[in-house]
PQR file with spaces between the fields and no chain letter, atoms N, CA, C, O and H, PARSE charges and radii, in Angstrom:
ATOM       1  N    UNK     1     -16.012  138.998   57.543 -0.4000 1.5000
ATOM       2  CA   UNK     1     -16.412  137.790   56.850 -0.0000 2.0000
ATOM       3  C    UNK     1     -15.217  137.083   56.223  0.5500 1.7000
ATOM       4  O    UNK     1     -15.041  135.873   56.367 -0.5500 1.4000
ATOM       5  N    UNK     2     -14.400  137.870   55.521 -0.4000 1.5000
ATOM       6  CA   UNK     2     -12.908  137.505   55.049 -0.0000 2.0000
ATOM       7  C    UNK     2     -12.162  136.573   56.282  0.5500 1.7000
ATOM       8  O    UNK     2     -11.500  135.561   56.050 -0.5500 1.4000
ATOM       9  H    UNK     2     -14.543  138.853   55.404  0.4000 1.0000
ATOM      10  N    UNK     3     -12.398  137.097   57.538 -0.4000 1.5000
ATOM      11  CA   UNK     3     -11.255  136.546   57.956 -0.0000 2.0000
ATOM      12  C    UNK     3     -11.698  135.234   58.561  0.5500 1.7000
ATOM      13  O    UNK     3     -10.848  134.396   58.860 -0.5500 1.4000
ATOM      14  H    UNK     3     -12.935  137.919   57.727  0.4000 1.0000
ATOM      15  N    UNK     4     -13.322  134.956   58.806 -0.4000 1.5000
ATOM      16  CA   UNK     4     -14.094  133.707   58.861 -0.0000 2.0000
ATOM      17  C    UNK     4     -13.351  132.383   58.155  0.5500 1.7000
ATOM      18  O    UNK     4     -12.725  131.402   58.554 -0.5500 1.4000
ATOM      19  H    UNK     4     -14.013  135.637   58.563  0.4000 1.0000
ATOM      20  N    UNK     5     -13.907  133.083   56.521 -0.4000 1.5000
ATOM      21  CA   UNK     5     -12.748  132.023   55.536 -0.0000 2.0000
ATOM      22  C    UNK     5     -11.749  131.314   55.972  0.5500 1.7000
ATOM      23  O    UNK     5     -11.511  130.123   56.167 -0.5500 1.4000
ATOM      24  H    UNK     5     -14.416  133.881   56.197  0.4000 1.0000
ATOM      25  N    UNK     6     -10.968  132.785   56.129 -0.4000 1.5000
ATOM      26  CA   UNK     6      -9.612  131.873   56.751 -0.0000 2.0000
ATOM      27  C    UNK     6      -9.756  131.153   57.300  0.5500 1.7000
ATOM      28  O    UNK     6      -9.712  129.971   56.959 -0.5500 1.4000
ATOM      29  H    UNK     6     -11.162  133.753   55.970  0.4000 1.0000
ATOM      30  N    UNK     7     -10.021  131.646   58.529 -0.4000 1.5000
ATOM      31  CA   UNK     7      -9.849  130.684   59.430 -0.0000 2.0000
ATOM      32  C    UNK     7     -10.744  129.338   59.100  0.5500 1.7000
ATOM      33  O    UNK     7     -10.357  128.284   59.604 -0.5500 1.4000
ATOM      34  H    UNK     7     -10.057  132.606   58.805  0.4000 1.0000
ATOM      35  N    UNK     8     -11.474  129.334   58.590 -0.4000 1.5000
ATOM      36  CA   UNK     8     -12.552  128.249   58.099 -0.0000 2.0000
ATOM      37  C    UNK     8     -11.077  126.976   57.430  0.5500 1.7000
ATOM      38  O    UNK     8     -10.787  125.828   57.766 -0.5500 1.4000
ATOM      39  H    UNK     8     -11.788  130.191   58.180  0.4000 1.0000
ATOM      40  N    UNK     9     -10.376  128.109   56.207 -0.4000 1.5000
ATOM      41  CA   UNK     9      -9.780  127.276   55.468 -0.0000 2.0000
ATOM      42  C    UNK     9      -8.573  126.580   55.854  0.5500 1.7000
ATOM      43  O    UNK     9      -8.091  125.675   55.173 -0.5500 1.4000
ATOM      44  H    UNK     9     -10.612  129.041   55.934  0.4000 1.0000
ATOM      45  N    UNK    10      -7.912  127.138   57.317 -0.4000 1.5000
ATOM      46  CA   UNK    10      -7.065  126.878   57.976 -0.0000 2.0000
ATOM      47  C    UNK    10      -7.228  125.700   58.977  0.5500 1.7000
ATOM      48  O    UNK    10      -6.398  124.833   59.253 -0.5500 1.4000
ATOM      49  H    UNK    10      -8.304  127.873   57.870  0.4000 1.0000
ATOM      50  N    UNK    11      -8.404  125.856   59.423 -0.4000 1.5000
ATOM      51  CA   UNK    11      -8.929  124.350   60.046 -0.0000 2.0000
ATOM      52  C    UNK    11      -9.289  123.136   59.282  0.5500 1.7000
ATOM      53  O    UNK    11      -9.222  121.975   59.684 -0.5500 1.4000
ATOM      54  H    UNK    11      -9.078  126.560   59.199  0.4000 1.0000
ATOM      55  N    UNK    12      -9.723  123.608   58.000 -0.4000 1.5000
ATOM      56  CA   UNK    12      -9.987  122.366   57.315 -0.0000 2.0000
ATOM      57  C    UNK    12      -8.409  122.065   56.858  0.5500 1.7000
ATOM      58  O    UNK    12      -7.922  121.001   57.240 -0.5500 1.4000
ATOM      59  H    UNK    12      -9.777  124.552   57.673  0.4000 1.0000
ATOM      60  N    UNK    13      -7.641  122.921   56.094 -0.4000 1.5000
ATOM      61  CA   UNK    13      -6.334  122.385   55.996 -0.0000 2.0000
ATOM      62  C    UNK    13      -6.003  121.461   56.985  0.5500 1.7000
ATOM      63  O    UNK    13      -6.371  120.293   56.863 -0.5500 1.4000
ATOM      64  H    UNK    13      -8.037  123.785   55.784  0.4000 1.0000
ATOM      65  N    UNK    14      -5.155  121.945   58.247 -0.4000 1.5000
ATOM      66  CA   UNK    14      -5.722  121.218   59.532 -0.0000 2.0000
ATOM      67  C    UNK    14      -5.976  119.836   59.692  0.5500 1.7000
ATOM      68  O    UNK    14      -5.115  119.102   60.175 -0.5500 1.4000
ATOM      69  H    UNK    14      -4.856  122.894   58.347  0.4000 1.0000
ATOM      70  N    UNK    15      -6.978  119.455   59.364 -0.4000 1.5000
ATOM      71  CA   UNK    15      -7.771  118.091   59.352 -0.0000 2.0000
ATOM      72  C    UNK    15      -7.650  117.192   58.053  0.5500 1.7000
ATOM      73  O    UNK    15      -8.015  116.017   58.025 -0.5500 1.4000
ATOM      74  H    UNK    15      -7.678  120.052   58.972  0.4000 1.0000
ATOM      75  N    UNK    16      -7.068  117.906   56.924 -0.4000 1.5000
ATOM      76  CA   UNK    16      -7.046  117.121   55.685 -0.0000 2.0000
ATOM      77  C    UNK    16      -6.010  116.514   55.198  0.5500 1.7000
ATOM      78  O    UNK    16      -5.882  115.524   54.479 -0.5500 1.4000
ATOM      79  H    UNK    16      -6.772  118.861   56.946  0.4000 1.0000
ATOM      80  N    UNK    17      -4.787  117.738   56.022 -0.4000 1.5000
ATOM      81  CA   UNK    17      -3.299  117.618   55.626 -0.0000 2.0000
ATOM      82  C    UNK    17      -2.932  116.410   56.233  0.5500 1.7000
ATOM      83  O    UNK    17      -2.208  115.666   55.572 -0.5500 1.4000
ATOM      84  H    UNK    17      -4.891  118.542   56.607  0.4000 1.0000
ATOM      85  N    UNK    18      -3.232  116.106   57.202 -0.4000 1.5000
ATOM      86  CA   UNK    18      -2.626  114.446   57.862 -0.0000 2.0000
ATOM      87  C    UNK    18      -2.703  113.325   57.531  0.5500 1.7000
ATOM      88  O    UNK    18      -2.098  112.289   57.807 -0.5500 1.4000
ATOM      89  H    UNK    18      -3.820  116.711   57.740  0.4000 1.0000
ATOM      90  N    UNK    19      -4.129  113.810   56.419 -0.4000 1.5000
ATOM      91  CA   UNK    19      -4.574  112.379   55.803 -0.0000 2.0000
ATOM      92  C    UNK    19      -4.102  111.979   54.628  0.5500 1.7000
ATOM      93  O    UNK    19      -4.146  110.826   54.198 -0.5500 1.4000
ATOM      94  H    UNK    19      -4.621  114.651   56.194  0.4000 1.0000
ATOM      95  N    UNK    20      -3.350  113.536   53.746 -0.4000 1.5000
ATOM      96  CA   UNK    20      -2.644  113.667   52.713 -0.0000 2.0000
ATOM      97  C    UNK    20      -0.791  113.057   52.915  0.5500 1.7000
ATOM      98  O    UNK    20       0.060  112.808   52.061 -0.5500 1.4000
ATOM      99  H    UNK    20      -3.314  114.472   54.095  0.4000 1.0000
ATOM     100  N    UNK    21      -0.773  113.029   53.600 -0.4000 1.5000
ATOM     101  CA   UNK    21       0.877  113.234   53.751 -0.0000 2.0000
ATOM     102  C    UNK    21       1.441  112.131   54.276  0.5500 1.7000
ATOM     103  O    UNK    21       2.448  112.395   54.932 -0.5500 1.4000
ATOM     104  H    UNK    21      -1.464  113.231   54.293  0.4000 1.0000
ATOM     105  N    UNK    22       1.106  110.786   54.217 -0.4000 1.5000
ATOM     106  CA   UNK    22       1.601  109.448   54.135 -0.0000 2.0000
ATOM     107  C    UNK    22       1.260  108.790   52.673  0.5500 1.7000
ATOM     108  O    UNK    22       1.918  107.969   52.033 -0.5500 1.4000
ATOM     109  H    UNK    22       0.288  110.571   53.684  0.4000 1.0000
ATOM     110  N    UNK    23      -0.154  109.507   52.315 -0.4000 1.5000
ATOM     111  CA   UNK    23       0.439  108.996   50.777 -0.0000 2.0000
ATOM     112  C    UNK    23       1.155  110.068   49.855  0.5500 1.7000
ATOM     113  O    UNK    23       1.049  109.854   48.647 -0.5500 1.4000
ATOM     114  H    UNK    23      -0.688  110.173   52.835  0.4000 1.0000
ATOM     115  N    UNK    24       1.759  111.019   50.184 -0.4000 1.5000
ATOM     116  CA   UNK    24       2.797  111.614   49.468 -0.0000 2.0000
ATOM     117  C    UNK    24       4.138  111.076   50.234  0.5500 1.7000
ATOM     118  O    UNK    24       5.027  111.278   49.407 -0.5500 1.4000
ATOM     119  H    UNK    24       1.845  111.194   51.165  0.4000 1.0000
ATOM     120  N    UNK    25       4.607  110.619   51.146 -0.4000 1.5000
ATOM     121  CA   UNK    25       5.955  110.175   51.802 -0.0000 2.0000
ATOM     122  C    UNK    25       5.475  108.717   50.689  0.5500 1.7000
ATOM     123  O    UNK    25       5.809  108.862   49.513 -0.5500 1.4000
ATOM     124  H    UNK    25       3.885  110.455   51.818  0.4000 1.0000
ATOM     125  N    UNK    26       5.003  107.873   50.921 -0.4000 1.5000
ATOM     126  CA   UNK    26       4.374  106.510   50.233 -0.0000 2.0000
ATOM     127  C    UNK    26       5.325  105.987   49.355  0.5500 1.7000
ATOM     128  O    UNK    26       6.096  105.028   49.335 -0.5500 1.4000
ATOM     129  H    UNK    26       4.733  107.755   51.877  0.4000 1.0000
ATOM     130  N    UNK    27       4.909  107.271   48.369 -0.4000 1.5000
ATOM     131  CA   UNK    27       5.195  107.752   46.720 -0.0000 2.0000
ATOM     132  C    UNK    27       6.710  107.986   46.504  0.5500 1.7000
ATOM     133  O    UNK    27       7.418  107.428   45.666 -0.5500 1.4000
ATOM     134  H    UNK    27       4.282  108.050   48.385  0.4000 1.0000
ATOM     135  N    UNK    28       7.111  109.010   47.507 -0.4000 1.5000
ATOM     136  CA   UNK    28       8.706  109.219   47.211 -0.0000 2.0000
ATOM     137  C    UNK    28       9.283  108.161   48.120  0.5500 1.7000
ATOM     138  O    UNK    28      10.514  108.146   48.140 -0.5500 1.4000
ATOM     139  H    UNK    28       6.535  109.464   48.188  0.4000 1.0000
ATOM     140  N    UNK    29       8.750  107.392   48.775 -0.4000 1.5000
ATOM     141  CA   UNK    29       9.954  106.304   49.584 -0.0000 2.0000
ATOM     142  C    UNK    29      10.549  105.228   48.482  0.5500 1.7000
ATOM     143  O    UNK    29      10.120  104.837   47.397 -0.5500 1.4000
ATOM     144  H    UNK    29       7.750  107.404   48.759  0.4000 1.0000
ATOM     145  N    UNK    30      11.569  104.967   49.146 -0.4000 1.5000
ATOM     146  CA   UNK    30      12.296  103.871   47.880 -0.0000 2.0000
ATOM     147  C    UNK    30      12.735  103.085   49.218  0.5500 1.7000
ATOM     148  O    UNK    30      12.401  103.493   50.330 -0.5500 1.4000
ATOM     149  H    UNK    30      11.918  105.284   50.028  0.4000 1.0000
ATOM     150  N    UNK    31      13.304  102.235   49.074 -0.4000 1.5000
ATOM     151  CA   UNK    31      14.018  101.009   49.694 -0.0000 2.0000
ATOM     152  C    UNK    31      15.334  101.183   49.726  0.5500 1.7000
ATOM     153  O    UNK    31      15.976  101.510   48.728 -0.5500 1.4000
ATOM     154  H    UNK    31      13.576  101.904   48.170  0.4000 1.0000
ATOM     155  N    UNK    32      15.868  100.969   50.925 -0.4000 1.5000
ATOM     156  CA   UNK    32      17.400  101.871   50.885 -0.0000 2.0000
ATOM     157  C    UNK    32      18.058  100.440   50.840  0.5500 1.7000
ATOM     158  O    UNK    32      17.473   99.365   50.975 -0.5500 1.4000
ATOM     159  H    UNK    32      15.346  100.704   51.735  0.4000 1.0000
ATOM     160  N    UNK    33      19.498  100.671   50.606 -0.4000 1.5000
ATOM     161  CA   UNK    33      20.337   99.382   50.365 -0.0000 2.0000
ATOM     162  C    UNK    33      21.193   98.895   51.769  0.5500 1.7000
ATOM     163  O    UNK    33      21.651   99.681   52.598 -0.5500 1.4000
ATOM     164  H    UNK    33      19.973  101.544   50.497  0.4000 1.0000
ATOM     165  N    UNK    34      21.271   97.725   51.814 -0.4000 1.5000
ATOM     166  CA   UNK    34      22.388   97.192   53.174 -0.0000 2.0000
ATOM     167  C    UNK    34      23.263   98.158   53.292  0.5500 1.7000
ATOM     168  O    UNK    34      23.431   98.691   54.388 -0.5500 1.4000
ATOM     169  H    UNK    34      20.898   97.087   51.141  0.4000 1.0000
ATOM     170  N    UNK    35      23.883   98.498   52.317 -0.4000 1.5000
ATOM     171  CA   UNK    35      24.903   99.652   52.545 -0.0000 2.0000
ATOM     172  C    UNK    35      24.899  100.574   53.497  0.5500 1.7000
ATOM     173  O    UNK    35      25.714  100.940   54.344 -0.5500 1.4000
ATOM     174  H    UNK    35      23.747   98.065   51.426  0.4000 1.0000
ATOM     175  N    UNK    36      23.454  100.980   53.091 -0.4000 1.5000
ATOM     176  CA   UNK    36      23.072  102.370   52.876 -0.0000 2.0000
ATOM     177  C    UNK    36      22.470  102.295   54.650  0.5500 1.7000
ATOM     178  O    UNK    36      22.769  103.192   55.438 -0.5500 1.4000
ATOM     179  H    UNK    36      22.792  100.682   52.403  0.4000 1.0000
ATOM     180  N    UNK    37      21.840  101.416   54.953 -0.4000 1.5000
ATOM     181  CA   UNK    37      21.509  100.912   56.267 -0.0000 2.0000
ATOM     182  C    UNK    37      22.261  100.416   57.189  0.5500 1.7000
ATOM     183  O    UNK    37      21.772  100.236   58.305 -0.5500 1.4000
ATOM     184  H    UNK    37      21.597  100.687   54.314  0.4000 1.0000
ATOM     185  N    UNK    38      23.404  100.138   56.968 -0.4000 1.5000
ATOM     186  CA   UNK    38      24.912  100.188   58.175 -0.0000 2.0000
ATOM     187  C    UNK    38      25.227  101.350   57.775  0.5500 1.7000
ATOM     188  O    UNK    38      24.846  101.869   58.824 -0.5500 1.4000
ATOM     189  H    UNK    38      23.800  100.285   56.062  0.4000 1.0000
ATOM     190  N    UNK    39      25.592  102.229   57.174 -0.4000 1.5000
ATOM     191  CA   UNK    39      25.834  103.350   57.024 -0.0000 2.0000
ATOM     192  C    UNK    39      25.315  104.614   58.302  0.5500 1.7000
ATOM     193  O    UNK    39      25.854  105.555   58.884 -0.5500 1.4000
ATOM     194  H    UNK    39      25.901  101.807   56.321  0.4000 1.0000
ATOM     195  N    UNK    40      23.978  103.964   58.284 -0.4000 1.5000
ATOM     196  CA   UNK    40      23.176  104.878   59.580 -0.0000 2.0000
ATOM     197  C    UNK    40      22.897  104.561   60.360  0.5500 1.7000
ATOM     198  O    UNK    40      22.226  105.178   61.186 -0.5500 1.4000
ATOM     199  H    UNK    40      23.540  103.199   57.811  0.4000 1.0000
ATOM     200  N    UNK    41      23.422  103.101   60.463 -0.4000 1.5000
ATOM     201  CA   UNK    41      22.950  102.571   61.831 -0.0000 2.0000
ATOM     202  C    UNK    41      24.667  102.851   62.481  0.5500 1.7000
ATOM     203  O    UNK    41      24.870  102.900   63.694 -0.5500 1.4000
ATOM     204  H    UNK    41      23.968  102.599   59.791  0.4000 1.0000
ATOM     205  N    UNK    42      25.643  102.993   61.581 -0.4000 1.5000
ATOM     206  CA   UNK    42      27.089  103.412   62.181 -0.0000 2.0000
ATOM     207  C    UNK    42      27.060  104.608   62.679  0.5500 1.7000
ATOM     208  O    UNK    42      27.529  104.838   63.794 -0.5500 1.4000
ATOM     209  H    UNK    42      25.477  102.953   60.596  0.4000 1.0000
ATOM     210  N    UNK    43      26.430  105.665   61.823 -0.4000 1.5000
ATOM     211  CA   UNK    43      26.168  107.404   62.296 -0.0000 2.0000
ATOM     212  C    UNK    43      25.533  107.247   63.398  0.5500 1.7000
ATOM     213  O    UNK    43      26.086  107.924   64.264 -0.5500 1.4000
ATOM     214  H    UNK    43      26.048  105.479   60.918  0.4000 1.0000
ATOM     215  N    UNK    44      24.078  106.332   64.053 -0.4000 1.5000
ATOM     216  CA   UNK    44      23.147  106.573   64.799 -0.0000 2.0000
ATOM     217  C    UNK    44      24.233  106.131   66.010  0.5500 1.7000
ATOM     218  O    UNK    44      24.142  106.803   67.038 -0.5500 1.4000
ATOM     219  H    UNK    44      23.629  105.782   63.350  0.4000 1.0000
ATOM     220  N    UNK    45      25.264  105.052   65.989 -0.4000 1.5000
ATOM     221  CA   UNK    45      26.045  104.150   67.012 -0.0000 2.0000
ATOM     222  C    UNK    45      26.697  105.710   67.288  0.5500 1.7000
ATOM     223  O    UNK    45      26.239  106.422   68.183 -0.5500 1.4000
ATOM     224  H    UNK    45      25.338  104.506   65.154  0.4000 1.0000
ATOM     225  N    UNK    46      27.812  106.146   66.417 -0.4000 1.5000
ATOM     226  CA   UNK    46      28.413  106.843   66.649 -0.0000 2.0000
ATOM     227  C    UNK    46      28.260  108.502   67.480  0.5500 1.7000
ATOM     228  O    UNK    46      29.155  109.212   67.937 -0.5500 1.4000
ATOM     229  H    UNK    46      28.184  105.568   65.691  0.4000 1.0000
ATOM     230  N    UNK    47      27.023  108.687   67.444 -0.4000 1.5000
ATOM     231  CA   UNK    47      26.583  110.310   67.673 -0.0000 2.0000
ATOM     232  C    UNK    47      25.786  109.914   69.255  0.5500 1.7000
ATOM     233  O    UNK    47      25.948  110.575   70.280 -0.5500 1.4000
ATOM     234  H    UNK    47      26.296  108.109   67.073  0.4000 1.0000
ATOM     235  N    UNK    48      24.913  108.679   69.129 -0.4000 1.5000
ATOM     236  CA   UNK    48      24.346  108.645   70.427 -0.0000 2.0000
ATOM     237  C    UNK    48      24.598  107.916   71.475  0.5500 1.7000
ATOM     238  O    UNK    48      23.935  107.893   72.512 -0.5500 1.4000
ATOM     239  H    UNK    48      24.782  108.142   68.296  0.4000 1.0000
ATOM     240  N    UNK    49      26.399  106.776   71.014 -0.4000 1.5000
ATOM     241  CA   UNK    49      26.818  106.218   72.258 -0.0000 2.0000
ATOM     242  C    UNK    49      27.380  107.368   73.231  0.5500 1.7000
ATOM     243  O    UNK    49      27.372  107.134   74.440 -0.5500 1.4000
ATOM     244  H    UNK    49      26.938  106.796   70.172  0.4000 1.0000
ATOM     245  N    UNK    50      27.847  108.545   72.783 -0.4000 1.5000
ATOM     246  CA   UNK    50      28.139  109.120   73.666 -0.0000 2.0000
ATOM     247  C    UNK    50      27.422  110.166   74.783  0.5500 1.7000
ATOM     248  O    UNK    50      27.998  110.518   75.813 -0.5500 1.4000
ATOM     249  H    UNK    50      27.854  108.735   71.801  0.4000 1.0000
ATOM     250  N    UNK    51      26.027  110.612   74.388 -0.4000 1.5000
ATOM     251  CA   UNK    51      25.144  110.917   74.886 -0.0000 2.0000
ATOM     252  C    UNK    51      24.695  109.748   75.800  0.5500 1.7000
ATOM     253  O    UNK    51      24.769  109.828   77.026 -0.5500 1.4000
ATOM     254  H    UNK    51      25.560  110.326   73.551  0.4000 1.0000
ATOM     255  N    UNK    52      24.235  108.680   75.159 -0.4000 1.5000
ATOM     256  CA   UNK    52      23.517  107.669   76.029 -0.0000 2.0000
ATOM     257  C    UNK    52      24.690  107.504   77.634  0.5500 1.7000
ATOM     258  O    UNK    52      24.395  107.433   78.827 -0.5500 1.4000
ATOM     259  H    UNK    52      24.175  108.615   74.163  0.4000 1.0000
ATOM     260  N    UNK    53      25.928  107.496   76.975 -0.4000 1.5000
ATOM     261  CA   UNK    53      27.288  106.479   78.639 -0.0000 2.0000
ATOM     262  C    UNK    53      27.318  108.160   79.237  0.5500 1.7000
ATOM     263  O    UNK    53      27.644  108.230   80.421 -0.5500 1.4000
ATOM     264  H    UNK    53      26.167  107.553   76.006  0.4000 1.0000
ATOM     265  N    UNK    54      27.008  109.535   78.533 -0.4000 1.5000
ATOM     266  CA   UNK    54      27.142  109.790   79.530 -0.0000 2.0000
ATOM     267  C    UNK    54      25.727  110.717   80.312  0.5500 1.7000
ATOM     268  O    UNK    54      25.874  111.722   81.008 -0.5500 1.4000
ATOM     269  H    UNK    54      26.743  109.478   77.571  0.4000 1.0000
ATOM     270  N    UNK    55      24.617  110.172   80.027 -0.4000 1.5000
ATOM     271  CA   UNK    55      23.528  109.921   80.710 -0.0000 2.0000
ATOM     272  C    UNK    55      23.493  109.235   81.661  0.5500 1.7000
ATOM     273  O    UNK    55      22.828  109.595   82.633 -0.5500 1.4000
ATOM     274  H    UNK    55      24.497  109.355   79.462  0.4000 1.0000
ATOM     275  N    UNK    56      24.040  108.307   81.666 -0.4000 1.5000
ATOM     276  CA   UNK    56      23.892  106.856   82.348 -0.0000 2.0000
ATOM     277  C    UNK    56      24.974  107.615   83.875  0.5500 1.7000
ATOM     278  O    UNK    56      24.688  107.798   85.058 -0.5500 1.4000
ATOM     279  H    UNK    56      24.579  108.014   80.877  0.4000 1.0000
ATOM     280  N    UNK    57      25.986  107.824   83.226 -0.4000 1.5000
ATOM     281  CA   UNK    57      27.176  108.166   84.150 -0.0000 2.0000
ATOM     282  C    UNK    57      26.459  109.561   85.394  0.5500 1.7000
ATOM     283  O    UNK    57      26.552  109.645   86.619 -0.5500 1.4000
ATOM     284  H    UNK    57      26.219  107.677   82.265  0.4000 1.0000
ATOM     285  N    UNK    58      26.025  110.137   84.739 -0.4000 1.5000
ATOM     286  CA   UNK    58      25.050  111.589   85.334 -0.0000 2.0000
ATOM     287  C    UNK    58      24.060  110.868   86.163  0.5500 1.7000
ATOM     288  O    UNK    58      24.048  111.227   87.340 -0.5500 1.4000
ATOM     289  H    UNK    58      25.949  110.068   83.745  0.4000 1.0000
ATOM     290  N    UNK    59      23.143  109.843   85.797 -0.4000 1.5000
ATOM     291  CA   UNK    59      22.578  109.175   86.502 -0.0000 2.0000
ATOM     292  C    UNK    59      23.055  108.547   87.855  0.5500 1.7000
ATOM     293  O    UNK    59      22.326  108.433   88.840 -0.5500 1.4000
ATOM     294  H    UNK    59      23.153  109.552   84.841  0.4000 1.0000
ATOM     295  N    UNK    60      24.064  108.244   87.803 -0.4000 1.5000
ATOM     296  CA   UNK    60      25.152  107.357   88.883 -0.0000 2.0000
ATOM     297  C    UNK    60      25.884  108.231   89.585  0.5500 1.7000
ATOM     298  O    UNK    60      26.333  107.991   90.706 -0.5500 1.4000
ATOM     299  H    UNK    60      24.657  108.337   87.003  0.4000 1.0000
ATOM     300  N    UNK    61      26.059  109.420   88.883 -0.4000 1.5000
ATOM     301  CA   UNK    61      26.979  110.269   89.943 -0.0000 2.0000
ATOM     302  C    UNK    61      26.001  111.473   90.879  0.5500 1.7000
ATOM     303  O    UNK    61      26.101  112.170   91.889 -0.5500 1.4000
ATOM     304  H    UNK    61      25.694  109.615   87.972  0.4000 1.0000
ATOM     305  N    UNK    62      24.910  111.127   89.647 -0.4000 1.5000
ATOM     306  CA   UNK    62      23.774  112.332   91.159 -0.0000 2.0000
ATOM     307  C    UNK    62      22.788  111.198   92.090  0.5500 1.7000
ATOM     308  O    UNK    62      21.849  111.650   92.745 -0.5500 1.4000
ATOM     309  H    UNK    62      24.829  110.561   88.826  0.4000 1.0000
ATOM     310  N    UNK    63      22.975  110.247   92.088 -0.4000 1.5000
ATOM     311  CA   UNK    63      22.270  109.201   92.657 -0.0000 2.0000
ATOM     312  C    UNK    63      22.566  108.818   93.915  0.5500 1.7000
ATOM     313  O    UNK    63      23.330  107.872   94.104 -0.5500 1.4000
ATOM     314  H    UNK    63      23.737  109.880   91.556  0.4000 1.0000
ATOM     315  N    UNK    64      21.894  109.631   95.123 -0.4000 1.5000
ATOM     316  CA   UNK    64      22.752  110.175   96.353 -0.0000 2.0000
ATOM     317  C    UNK    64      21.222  109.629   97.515  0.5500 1.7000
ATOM     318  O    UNK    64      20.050  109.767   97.163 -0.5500 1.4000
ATOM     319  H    UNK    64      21.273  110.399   94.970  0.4000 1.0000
ATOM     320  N    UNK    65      21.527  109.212   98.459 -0.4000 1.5000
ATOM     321  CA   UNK    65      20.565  109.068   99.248 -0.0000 2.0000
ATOM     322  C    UNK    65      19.670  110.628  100.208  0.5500 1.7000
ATOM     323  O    UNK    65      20.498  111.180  100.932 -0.5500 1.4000
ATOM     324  H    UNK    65      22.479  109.101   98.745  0.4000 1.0000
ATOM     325  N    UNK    66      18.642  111.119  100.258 -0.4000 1.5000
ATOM     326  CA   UNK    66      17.799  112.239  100.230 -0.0000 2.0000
ATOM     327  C    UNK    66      18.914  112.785  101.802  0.5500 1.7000
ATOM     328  O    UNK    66      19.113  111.960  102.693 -0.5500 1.4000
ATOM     329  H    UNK    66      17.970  110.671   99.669  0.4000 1.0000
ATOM     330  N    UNK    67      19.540  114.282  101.894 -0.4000 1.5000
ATOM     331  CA   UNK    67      19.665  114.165  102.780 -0.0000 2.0000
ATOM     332  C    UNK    67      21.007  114.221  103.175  0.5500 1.7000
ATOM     333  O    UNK    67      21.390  114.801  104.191 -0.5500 1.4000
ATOM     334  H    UNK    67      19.378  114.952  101.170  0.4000 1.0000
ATOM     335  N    UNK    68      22.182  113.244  101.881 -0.4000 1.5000
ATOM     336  CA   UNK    68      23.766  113.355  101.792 -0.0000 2.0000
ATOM     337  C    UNK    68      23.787  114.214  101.053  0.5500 1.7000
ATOM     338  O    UNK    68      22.778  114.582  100.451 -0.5500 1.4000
ATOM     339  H    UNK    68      21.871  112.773  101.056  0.4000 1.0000
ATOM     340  N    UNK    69      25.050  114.797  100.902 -0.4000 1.5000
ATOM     341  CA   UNK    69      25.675  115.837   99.858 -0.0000 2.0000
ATOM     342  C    UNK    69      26.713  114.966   98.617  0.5500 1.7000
ATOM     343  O    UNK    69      27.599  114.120   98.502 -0.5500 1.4000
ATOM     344  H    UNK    69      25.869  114.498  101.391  0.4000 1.0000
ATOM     345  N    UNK    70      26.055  115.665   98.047 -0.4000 1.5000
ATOM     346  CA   UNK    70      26.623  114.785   96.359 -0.0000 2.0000
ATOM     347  C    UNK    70      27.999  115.023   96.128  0.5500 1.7000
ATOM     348  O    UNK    70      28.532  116.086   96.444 -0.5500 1.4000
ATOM     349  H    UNK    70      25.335  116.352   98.141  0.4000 1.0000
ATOM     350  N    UNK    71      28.573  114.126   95.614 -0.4000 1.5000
ATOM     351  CA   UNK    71      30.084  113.540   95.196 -0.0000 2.0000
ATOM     352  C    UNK    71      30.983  113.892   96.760  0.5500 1.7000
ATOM     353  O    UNK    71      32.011  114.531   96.985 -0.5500 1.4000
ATOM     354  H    UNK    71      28.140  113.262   95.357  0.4000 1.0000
ATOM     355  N    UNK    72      30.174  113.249   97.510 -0.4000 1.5000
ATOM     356  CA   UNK    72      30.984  112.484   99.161 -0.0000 2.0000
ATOM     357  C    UNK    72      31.076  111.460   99.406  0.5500 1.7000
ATOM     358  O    UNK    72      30.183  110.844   99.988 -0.5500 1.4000
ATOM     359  H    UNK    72      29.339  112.730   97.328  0.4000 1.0000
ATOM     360  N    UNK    73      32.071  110.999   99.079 -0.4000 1.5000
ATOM     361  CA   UNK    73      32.395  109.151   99.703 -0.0000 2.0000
ATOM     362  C    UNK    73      32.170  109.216  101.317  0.5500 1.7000
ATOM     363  O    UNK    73      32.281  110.239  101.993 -0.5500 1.4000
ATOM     364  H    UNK    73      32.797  111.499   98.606  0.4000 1.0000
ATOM     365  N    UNK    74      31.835  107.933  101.793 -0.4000 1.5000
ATOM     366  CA   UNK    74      31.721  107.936  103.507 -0.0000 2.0000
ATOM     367  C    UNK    74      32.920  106.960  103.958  0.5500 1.7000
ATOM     368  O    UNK    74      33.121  106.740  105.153 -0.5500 1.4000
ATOM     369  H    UNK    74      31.745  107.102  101.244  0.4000 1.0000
């Protein structure tokens, strides 16, 4: 019967917590400053231009017609 509960109280957690937890983010958000917003839009430039060119580049260098063997010029 104990472990009914639980689980009872674990599903309702579950279903209640999602509805709780935008008005607790709500509450602690503040408004960040210009600063503070080039600041992370410089970190976000900096960390994912280089992932993104060399995605792109991986894209272009396995991009082979079905059939050729990859990195063969004709």
């Amino acid at each position: 019967m104990k472990k009914n509960r639980e689980s009872l109280a674990l599903i309702l957690f579950a279903l209640i917590a999602p509805a709780l937890a935008p008005a607790a983010i709500a509450q602690s958000a503040q408004p960040i400053t210009e600063q503070e917003a080039h600041a992370i839009g410089v970190d976000a430039y900096v960390y994912f231009y280089p992932l993104v060119t060399m995605d792109v580049t991986r894209r272009q260098f396995t991009n082979v017609e079905p059939g050729e063997e990859l990195a063969k010029a004709r």
